[in-house]
C-alpha positions, 0 to 999 in steps of 0.5 A, spaced: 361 209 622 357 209 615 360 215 609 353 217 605 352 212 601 351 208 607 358 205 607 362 202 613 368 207 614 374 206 620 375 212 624 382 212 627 383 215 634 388 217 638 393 213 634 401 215 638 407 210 638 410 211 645 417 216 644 422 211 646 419 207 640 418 212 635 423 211 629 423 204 628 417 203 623 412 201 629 407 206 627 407 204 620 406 196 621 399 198 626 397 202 621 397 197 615 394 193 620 389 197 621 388 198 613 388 191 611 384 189 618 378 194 615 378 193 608 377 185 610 372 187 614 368 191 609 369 198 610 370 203 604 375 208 607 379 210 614 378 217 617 381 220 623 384 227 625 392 228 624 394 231 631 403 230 629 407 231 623 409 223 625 402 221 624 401 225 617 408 223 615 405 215 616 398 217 614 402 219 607 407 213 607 402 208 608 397 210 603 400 215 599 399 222 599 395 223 593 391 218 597 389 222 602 383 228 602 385 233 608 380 238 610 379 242 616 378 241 623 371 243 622 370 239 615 372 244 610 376 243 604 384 246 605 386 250 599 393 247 601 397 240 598 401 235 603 407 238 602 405 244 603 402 242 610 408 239 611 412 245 611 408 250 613 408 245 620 415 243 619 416 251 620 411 251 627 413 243 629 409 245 637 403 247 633 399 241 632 397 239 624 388 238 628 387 236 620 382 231 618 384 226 613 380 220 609 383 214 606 379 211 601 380 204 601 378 202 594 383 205 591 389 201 597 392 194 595 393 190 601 397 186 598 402 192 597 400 193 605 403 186 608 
């Protein structure tokens, strides 16, 4: 995939830790891997859709949360912050988040990742 400028972009798919390994810092370690792996690699940023409050919670861990550009399923920019798509999803925790997120990786230390 290639951002505007015709730069390599990741997309994250389908990215769930199996329940019984769930708190234990797996998804976290993957998705530093993941980050470390595509910026060797030349991409710019690492995008994909954030389907639980676990994933966003990662998403935000990993990369910080003023890392992350959040819109609409549908590509539109979200009037909201983090922490109050946090909340608002914390209050509906069996309505998936199905928000886009865009990390840009320009501004990720890998070194800080490993």
């Amino acid at each position: 995939d290639f951002n505007e400028d015709r730069r390599t972009r990741r997309h994250v798919d389908e990215f769930e830790v199996d329940r019984q390994m769930r708190e234990r810092g797996t998804g976290t370690r993957l998705m530093k891997a993941l980050a470390i792996e595509a910026k060797a690699n030349g991409a710019v940023s690492l995008w994909g859709i954030l389907a639980s409050i676990g994933g966003m919670r990662t998403i935000a861990r990993v990369f910080g949360k003023d890392n992350l550009n959040l819109s609409s399923f549908y590509h539109e920019p979200l009037d909201e912050t983090y922490d109050e798509l946090l909340a608002e999803f914390e209050r509906h925790p069996h309505s998936p988040p199905n928000i886009h997120f865009d990390v840009d990786l320009s501004r990720v230390n890998t070194k800080d990742l490993e």
